[in-house]
Each structure stands twice: as C-alpha cells, then as structure tokens.
C-alpha positions as a Python dict, from the first residue, in 0.01 Angstrom:
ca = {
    (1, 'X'): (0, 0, 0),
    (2, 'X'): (-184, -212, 225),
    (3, 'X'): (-88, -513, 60),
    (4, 'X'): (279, -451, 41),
    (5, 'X'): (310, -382, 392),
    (6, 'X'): (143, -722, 448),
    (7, 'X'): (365, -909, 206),
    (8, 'X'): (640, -756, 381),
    (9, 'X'): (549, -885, 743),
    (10, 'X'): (476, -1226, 643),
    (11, 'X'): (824, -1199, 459),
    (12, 'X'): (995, -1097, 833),
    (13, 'X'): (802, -1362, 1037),
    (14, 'X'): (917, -1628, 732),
    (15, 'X'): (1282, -1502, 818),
    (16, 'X'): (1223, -1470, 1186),
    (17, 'X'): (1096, -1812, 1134),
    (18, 'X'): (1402, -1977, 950),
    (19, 'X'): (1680, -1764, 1091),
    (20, 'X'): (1590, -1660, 1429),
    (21, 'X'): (1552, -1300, 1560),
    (22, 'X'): (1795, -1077, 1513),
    (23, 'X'): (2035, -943, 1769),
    (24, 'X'): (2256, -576, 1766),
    (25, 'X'): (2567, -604, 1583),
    (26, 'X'): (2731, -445, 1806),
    (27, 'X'): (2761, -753, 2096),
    (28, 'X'): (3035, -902, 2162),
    (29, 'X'): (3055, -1296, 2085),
    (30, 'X'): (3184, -1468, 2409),
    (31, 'X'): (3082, -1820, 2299),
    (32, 'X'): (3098, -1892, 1924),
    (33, 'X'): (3063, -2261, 1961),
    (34, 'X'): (2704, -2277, 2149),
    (35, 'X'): (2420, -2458, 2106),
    (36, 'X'): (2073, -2382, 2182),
    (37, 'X'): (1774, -2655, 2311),
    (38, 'X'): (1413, -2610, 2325),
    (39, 'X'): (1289, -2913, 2551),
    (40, 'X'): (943, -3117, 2529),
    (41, 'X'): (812, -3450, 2652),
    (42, 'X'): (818, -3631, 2327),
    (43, 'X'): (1030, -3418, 2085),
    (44, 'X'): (1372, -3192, 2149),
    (45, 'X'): (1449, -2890, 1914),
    (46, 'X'): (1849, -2819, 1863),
    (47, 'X'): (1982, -2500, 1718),
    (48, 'X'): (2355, -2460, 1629),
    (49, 'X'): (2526, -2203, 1448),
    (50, 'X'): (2469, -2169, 1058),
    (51, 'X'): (2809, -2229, 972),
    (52, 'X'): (2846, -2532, 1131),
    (53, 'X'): (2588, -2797, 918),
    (54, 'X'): (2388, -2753, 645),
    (55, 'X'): (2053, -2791, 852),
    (56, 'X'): (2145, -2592, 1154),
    (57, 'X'): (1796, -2682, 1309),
    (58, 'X'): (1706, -3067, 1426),
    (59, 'X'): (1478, -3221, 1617),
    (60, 'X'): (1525, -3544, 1836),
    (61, 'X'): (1303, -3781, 2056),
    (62, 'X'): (1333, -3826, 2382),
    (63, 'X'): (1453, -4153, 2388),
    (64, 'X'): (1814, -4259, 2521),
    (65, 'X'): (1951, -4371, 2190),
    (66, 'X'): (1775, -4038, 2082),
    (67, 'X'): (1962, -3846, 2305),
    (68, 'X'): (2311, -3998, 2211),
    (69, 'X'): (2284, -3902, 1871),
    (70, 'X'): (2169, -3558, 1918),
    (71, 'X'): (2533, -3559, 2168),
    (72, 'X'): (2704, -3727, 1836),
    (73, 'X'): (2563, -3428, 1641),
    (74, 'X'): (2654, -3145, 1896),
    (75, 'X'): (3046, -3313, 1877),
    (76, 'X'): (3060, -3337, 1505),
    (77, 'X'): (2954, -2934, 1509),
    (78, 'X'): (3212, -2867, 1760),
    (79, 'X'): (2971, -2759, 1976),
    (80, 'X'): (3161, -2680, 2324),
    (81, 'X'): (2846, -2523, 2515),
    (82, 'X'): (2510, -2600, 2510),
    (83, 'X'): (2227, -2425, 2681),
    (84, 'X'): (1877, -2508, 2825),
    (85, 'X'): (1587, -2420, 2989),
    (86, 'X'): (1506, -2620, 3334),
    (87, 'X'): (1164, -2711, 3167),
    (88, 'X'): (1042, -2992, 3453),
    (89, 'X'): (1216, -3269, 3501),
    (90, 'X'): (1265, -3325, 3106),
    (91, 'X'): (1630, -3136, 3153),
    (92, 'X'): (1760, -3411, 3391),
    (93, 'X'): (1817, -3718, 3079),
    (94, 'X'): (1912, -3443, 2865),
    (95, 'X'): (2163, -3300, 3117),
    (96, 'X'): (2376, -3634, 3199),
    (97, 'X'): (2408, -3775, 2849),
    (98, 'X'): (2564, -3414, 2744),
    (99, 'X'): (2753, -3396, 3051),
    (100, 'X'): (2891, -3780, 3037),
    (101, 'X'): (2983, -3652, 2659),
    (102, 'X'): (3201, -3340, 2847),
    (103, 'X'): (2972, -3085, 2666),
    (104, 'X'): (2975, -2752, 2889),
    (105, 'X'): (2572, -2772, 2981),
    (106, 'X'): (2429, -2452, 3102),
    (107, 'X'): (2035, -2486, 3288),
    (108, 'X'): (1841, -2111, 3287),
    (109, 'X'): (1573, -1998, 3454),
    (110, 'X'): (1301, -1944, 3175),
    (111, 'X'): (1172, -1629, 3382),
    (112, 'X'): (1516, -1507, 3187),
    (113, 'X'): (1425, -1617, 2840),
    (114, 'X'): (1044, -1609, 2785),
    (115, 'X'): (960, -1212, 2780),
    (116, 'X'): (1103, -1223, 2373),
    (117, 'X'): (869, -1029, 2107),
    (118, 'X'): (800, -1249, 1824),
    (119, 'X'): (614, -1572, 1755),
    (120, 'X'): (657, -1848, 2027),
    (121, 'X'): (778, -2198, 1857),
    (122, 'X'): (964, -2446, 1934),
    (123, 'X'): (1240, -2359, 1621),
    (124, 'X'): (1244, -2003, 1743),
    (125, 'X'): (1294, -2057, 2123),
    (126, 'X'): (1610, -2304, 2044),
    (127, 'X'): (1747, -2010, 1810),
    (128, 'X'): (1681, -1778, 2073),
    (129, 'X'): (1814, -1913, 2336),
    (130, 'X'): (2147, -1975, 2140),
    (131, 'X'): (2186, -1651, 2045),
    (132, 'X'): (2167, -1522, 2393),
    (133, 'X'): (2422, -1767, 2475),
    (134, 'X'): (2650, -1712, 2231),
    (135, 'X'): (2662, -1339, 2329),
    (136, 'X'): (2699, -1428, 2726),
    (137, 'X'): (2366, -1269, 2817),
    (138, 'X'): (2241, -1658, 2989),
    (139, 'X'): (2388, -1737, 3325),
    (140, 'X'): (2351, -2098, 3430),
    (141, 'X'): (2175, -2201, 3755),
    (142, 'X'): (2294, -2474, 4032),
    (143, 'X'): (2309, -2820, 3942),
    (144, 'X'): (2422, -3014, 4238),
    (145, 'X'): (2703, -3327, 4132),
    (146, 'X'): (2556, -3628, 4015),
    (147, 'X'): (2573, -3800, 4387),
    (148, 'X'): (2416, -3547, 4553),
    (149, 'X'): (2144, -3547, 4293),
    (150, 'X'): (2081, -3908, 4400),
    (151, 'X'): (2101, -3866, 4774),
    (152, 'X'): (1845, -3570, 4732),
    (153, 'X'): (1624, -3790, 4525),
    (154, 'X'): (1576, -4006, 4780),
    (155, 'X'): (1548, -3768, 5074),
    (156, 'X'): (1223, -3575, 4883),
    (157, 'X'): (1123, -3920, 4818),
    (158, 'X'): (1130, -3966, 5214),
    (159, 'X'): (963, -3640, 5264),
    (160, 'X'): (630, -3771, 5049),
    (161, 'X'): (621, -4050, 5212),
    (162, 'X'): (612, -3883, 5593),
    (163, 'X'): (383, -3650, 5423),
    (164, 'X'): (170, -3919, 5288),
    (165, 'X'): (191, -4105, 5658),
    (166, 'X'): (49, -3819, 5821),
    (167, 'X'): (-234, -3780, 5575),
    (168, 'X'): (-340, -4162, 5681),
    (169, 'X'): (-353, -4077, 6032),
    (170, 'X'): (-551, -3827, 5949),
    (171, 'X'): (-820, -4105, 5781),
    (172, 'X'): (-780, -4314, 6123),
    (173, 'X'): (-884, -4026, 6299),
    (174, 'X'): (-1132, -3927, 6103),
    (175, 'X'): (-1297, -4284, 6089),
    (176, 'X'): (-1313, -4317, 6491),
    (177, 'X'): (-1494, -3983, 6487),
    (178, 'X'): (-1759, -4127, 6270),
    (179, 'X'): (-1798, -4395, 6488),
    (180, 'X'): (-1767, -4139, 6802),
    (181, 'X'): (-1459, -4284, 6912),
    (182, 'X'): (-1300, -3959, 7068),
    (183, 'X'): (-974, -4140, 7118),
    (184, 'X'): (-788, -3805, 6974),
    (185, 'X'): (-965, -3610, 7285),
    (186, 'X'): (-786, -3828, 7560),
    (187, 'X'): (-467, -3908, 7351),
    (188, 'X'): (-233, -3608, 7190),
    (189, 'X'): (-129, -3806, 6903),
    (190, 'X'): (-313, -4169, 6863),
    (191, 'X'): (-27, -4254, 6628),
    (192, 'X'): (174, -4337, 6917),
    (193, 'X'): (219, -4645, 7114),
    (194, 'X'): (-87, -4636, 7348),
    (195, 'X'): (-308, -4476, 7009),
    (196, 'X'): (-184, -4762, 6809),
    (197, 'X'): (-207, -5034, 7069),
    (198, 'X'): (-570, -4935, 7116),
    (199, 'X'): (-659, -4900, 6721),
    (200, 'X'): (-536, -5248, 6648),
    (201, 'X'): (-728, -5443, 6923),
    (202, 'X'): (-1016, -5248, 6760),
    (203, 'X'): (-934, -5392, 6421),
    (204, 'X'): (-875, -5748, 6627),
    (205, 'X'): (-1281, -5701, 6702),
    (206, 'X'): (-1189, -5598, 7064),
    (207, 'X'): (-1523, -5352, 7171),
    (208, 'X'): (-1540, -5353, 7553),
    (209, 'X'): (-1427, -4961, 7646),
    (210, 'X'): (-1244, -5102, 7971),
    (211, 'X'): (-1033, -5370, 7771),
    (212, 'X'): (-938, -5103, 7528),
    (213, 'X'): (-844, -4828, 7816),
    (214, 'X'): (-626, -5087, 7995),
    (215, 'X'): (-391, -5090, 7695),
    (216, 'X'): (-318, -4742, 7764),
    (217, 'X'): (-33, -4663, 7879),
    (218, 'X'): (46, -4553, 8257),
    (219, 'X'): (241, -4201, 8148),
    (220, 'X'): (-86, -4094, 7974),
    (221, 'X'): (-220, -3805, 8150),
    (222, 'X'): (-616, -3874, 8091),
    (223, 'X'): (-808, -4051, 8391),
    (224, 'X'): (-911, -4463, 8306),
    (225, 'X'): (-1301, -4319, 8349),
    (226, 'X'): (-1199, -4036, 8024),
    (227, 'X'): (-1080, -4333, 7854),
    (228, 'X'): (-1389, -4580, 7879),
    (229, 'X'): (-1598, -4278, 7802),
    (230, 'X'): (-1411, -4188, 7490),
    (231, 'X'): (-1385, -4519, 7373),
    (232, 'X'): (-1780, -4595, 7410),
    (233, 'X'): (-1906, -4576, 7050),
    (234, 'X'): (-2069, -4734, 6752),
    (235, 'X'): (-1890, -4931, 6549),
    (236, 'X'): (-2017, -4929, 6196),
    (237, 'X'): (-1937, -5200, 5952),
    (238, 'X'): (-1800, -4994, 5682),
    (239, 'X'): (-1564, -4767, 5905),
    (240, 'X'): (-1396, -5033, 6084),
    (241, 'X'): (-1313, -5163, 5693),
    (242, 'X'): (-1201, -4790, 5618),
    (243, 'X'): (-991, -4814, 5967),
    (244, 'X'): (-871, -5173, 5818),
    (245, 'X'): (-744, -5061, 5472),
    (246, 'X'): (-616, -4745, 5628),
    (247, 'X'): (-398, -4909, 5887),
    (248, 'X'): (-263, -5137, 5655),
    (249, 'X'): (-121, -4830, 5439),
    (250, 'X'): (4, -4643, 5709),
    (251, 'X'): (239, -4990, 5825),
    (252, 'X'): (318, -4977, 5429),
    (253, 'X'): (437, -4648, 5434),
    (254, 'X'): (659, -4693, 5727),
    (255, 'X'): (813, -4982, 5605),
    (256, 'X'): (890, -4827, 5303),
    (257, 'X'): (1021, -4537, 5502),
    (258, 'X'): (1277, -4774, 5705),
    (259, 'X'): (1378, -4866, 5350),
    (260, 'X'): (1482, -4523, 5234),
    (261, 'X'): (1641, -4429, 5585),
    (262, 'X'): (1856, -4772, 5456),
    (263, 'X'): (1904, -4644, 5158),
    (264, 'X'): (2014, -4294, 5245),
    (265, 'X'): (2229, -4448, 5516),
    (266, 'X'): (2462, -4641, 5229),
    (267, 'X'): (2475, -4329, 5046),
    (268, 'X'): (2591, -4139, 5351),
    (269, 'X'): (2877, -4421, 5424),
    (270, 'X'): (3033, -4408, 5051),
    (271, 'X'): (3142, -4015, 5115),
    (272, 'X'): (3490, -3945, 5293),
    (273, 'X'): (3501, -3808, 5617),
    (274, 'X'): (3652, -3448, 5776),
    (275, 'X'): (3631, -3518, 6150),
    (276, 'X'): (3616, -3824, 6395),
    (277, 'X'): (3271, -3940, 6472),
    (278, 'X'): (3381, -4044, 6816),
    (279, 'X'): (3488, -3660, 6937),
    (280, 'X'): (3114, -3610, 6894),
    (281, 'X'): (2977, -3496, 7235),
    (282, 'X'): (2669, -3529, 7376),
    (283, 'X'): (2331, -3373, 7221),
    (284, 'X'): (2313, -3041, 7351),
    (285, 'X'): (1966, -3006, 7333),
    (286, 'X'): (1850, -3359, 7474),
    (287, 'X'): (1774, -3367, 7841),
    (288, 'X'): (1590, -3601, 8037),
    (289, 'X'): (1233, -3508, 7939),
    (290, 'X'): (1348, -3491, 7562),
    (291, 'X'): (1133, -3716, 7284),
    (292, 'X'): (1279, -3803, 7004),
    (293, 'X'): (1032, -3678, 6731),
    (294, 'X'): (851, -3951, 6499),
    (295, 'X'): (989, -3825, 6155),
    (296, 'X'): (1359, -3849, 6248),
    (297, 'X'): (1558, -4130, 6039),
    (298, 'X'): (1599, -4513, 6168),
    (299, 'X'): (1978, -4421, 6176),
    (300, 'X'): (2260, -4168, 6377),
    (301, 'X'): (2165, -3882, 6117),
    (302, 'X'): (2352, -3631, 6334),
    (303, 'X'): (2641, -3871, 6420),
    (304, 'X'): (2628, -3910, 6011),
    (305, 'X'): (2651, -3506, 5930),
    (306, 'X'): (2964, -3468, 6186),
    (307, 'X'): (3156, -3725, 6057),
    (308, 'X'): (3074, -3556, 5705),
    (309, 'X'): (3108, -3215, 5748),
    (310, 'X'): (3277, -3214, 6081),
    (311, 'X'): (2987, -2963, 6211),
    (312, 'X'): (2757, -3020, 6510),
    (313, 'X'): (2448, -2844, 6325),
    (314, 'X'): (2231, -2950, 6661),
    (315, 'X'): (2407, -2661, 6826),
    (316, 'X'): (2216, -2420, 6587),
    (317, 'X'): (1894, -2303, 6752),
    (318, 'X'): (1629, -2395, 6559),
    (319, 'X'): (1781, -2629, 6374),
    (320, 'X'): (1768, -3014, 6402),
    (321, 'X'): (1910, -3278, 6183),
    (322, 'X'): (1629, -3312, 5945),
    (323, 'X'): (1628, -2927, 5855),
    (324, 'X'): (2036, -2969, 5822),
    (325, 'X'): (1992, -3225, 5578),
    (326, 'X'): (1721, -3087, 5425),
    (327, 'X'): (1942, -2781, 5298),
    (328, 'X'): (2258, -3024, 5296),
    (329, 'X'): (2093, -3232, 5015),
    (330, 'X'): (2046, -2920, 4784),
    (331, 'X'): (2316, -2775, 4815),
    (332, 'X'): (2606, -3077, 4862),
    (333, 'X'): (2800, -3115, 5152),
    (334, 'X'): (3049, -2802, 5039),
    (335, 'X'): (2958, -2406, 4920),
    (336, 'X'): (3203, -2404, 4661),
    (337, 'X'): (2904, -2306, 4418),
    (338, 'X'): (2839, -2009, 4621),
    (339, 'X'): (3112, -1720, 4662),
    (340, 'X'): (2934, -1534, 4952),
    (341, 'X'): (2711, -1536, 5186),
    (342, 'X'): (2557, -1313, 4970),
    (343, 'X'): (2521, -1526, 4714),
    (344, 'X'): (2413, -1802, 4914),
    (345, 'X'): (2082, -1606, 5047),
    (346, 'X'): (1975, -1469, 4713),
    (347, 'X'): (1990, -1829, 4544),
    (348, 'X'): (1738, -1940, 4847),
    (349, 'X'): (1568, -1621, 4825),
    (350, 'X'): (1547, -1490, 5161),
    (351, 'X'): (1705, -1154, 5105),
    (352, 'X'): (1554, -817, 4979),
    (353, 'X'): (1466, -773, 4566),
    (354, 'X'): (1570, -404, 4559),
    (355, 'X'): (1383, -301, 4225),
    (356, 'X'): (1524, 92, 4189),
    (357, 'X'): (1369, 318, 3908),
    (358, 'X'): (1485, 667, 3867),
    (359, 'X'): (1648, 598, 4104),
    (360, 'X'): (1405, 506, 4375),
    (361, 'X'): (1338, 185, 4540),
    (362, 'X'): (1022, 69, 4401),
    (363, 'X'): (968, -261, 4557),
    (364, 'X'): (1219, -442, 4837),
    (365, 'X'): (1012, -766, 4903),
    (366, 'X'): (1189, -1094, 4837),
    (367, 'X'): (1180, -1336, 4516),
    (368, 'X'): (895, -1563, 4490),
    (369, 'X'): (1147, -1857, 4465),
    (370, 'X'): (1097, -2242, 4479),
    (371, 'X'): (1300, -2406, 4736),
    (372, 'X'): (1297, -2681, 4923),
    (373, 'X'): (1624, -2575, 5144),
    (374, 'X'): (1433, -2233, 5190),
    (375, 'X'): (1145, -2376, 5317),
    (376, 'X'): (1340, -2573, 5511),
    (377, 'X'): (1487, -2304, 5708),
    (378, 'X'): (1166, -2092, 5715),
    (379, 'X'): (1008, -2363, 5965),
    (380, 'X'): (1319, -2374, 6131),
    (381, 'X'): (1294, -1994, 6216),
    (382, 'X'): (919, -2011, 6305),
    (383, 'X'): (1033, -2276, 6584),
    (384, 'X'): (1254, -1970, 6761),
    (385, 'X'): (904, -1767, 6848),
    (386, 'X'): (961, -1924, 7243),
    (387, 'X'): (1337, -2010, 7217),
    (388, 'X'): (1529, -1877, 7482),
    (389, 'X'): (1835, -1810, 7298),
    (390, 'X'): (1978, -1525, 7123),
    (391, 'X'): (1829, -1615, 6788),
    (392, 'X'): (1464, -1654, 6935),
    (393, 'X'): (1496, -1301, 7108),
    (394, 'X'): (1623, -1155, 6755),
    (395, 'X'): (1310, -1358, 6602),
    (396, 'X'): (1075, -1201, 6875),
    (397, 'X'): (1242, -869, 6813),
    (398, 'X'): (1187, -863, 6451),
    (399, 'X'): (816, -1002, 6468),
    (400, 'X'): (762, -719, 6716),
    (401, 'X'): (891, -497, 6411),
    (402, 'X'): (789, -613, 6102),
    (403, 'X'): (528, -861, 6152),
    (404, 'X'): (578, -1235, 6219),
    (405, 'X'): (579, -1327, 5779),
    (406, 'X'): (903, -1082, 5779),
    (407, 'X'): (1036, -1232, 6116),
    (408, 'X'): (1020, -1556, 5932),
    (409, 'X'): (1205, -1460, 5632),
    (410, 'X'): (1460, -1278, 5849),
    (411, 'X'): (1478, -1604, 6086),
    (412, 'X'): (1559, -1796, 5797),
    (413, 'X'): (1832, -1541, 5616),
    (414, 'X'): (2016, -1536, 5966),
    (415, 'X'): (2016, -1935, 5987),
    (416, 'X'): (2120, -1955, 5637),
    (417, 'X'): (2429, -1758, 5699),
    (418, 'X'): (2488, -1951, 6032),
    (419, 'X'): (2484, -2295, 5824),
    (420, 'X'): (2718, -2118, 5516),
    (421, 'X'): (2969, -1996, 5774),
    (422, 'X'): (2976, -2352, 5949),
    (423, 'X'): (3035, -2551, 5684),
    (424, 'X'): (3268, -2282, 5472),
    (425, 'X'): (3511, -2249, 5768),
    (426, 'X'): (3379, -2482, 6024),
    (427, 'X'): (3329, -2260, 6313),
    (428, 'X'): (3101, -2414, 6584),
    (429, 'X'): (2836, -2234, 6677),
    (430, 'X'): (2833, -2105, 7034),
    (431, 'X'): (2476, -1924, 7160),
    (432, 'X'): (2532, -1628, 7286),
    (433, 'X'): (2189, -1587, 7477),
    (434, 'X'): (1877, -1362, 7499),
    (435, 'X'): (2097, -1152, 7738),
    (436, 'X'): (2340, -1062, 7496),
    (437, 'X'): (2125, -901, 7217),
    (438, 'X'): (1928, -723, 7543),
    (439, 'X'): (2254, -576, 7643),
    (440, 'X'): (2338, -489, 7262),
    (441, 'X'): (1987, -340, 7251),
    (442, 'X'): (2062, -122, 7561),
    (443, 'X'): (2427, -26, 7422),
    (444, 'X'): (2278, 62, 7110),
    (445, 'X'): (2014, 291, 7221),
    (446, 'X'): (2256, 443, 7500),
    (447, 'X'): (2463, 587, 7179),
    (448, 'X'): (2182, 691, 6997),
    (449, 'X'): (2068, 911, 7315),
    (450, 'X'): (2461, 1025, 7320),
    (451, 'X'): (2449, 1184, 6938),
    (452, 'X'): (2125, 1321, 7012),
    (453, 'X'): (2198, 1517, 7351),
    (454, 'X'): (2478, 1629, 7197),
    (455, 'X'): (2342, 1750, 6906),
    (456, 'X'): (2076, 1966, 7034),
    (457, 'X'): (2334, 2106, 7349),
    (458, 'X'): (2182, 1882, 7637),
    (459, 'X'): (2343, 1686, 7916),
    (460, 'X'): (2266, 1306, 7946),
    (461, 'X'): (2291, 1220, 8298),
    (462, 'X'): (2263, 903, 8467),
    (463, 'X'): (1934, 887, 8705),
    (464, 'X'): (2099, 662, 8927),
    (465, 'X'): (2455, 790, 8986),
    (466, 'X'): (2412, 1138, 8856),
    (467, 'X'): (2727, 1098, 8635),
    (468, 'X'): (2704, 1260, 8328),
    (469, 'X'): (2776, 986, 8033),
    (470, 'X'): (2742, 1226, 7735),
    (471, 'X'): (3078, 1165, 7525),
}
C-alpha cells in the first residue's frame, strides 16, 4: 500500500510538473489569451496556454535579440496579456520590448504570488502565474510612462551621489580629527566656504594656525583665538594624503552632480507647460536671513515645477522643491493612475492595514512598503515638529497622542493628500495657521461638553458671562 501511494505522488508532482497546478473549475476565465513569465538574470521561463503551440513552455536568454523573439513568439500565440513578477530590475528590458510590441504587460507584487503549495521551479511559477491571470485574480502595479522612468532614473542617480558627497565629508572630517584639527568644533559645517577655503590651503602645505584662521570668513561666529587653537595640530603624512584623495572625490562628485542637475534640466524643458512661469511670485518662505540649502539643484527647480504643473508646492509647509520632485518623479507629473486620494495613500503606504478576523480588527499598523516618494514625505513631516503653521500644530498634536513614529506617518498621509489635491485640481494651498486648529480644538471640545451635560441633565454655563451655552 505504501508503495502505491508513493507511485501515486510522484505521478501528481510529474503532472504538477508538466501541466501546472490545478485551479477550481468553477472560475470564471476573464483573460483567455495570457501569458505567464518567470524572470532570472540569465534565463526567462514563458508559459502560454496549451492550445496555443505544441510546447506551451519556453525558455529565453536575456539578451535583446532574445527578448524579441520571445515577443515574436507571444504574437504568433495571440497572446494579448502577459504577466510578471517585478523580480529586481530584470522586469525593466523585459517590460519595454513587450510594451514597444503593444502586448498588454501586467508587473505584480510577488508578496501576491509566492504563498502557492507545491514545488517551487521556474516551469511551475510561469504556469502559475498564468493561470492566476487568466482567471483575473493578478492586479498589475504602477509603472510610470517611459519619460518619467528616465527623469526618475536620473533623479535617484542624483540622490547617490549627494548621499555619496556627504559620506566624503564625513572622511575630511574624520582625517582632521586624527590629526587634532578640531575645525568641525569652530565651524558648523566645514563643507562650506570658510571649511573649504581652510582645507585646501592645508592640502597647499599651508600649517601656520593664524594664516589658516584669517581665511575664515567674517560672518563666522567663533573668536580668531578659537580658530588658531583649533587649527593647532599634527599633521601626519598619511592623513594629509587621505585628506588629498578625499578632496579630490568630493570635487568629482559635485561635478558630476552639476552634470545631472544639466541633465534633469533638458528633461524638464521637453514637457509642455500648464501655467506661465512669469505669474510666479515671490518664495514665500525666503526672507532675508534665508540659506539656500547645499543639496538644492544648479537650476530654478521651483520656477521648473510651476511652469509644469502650474502649482507653487513651496507654499506647502514642510515641503520644499526637492521633496516635490522627489514624489513628482514617481508618480509623473499627473494622478491619472490613482482614482482617490484613497488610493493614492495606500500605494505609498501611509494609511492604516485594517486586518479584521471574525470580525475584529486584528492589526491596524501600516504596510511595510518600499518607497522612495513615501520616504520622501516622511522627512518632510518630521520637519513640522517646530513649524508654526497649522500642519506643525496638527504634527505636535498627534505626537502628543500617538507618539512621534505615528505623528510621522500621519504627517506624511496629510501632505500626501495636500500634494494629490494640488496637482488633481490645482488648488493653491493657503495655511490656515496654528490658531485655526486651536480654535477647532476648542469648538470641538465645547460640543463634546454640550452632549454630555445634556445627557446626564446638567447645565453648562459659561464662567465668565454666566450664560448658559447648553443647546
């Protein structure tokens, strides 16, 4: 007996093998004409129906030419749809020569595909996830268009290479600390002029402390004694050729950053524009004692984003032109993709997961969701903790309530919706102040005190006027 019931399950993992799992007869087919693809680095496994060739089941390399005929293939099967998991960045070839062949190319989260009983291959996951396909059980995730894609490239490009920067001027600092160079004690940030100014004389064998504190500059709030004192050390041979190297691949990096800001500047010009760039007004944050921070492109970005969009996203507290185009170059310069509101948070994932069993809610905390917009917007709210407007007083309000890693998330969910209305029906965004939620606050409580008094058969009277204000 034993060795029939063996036989028979290495009989159903043969079939399982060949044919693919089975699914309930009882589904409706919503797309007959799909195609399933299991992606790798070297090899791609393609699963169409069995009607449609002889060997429904090919592989491919990953080579261009590769990928055209696998498109050829897909055609000559009538394949209409074709669905994949976004495995990397091995989907994005794959993606463009289906597209550019005008196959209907669907991209799935594999959190929705990979908890399947049965033997994980390569020939079963392509069956797999044509079969789920075919019955409409896949839904396909944002792809931006093909120009966006390009423009974001480059901007997380950009991103690495501030990140990158800052990680050198980390190296500089750490190298004038061996050498007991305090310059980071009389200096905020000695990757500014005065920091830099001093650095390279060093490099130019300049040692005497009073040379070195005369290149500082007159704003700097640190005496000319501090100076000499922090910039009396010994120089060692082997950190001033650390300092060297390290210098030289900071200027790299910020050439190569002027390049990109180039480079993202022609992209910007090629799209049309909604509004006039000249009815832009003034910053309204910039005042006189404003600094322009160090990250911020060699070009107008803000000018850029109005003449684009025809939205002043500087008005939005919290938000500066980096963080707009940070979520602008995910998403596209439009929300067509996205319904709602609604639908906008939950892609970014800054709304509640309700899980409800039986009928309870289990769990409420949000999806654990990769995204650079997201993240975007999460500093962006953590900037409002001392913002005197009425989205830092709802921040501080919420942190007082749930903690500041909530306030964060709930920062970022109302600034999402803020950005979603603006560009959906181009409203400008008009701060309504710390006063304003204070007074909702007050109205708000005042009604709650109403339905109570009256509830339990009490009088609310005013302390001040003695008037009763009880509805």
């Amino acid at each position: 007996m034993a060795k029939v019931q063996c036989s028979t399950r290495r009989k159903s993992k043969q079939y399982r093998k060949r044919h693919g799992r089975k699914m309930p007869k009882n589904l409706e087919v919503v797309n007959p004409d799909a195609a399933g693809i299991d992606l790798g680095g070297a090899v791609h496994y393609v699963s169409v129906p069995d009607d449609r060739c002889a060997e429904p089941i090919r592989h491919f390399g990953c080579y261009t030419p590769d990928l055209q005929k696998m498109a050829q293939w897909l055609l000559e099967c009538d394949i209409k749809t074709v669905v994949m998991e976004s495995t990397g960045v091995y989907w994005t070839p794959v993606f463009r020569v289906l597209e550019q062949q005008g196959l209907e190319v669907l991209l799935v989260n594999p959190k929705h595909v990979k908890y399947v009983p049965g033997r994980k291959t390569d020939v079963a996951d392509c069956q797999w996830l044509r079969q789920l396909h075919t019955f409409g059980l896949l839904k396909g995730a944002f792809v931006p268009p093909h120009d966006i894609a390009e423009m974001r490239a480059l901007w997380r490009h950009r991103k690495n290479l501030v990140e990158n920067k800052s990680k050198t001027i980390l190296q500089m600092q750490k190298a004038l600390t061996q050498m007991n160079i305090q310059l980071h004690v009389v200096l905020s940030d000695i990757s500014g002029v005065s920091g830099m100014k001093i650095i390279r004389a060093i490099l130019r064998g300049e040692r005497d402390p009073n040379v070195l504190a005369d290149l500082a500059d007159k704003q700097v709030k640190a005496t000319c004694e501090e100076f000499v004192a922090a910039l009396s050390g010994h120089y060692s041979s082997s950190q001033l050729f650390i300092l060297e190297q390290v210098m030289a691949q900071y200027d790299s990096l910020q050439r190569q950053i002027q390049e990109c800001d180039e480079r993202v500047e022609n992209y910007l010009s090629q799209f049309d524009s909604k509004a006039d760039a000249k009815s832009l007004g003034a910053h309204p944050k910039k005042s006189k004692r404003y600094k322009s921070r160090k990250n911020e492109p060699h070009f107008d970005l803000r000018t850029e984003l109005f003449r684009i969009t025809g939205v002043d996203f500087s008005r939005i507290d919290g938000v500066d032109c980096n963080t707009a185009f940070s979520v602008l170059s995910e998403i596209g310069f439009n929300v067509d993709a996205f319904p709602t509101e609604d639908h906008f948070v939950s892609w970014l994932g800054l709304c509640p997961n309700n899980q409800i069993t039986g009928g309870k809610v289990k769990r409420r905390s949000t999806r654990q969701v990769v995204n650079r917009a997201a993240t975007a917007l999460r500093v962006a709210a953590q900037s409002l903790c001392r913002s005197k407007s009425y989205l830092g007083a709802l921040y501080r309000r919420f942190a007082a309530r749930l903690g500041p890693s909530k306030a964060i998330t709930a920062g970022a969910h109302r600034l999402a919706r803020i950005i979603y209305r603006c560009i959906k029906h181009g409203y400008e965004y008009v701060d309504k102040g710390q006063q304003h939620l204070e007074q909702q606050h007050l109205e708000r409580s005042l009604k709650s005190l109403k339905k109570l008094a009256n509830r339990h058969g009490f009088l609310l009277v005013n302390a001040e006027t003695g008037e009763c204000v009880c509805a």
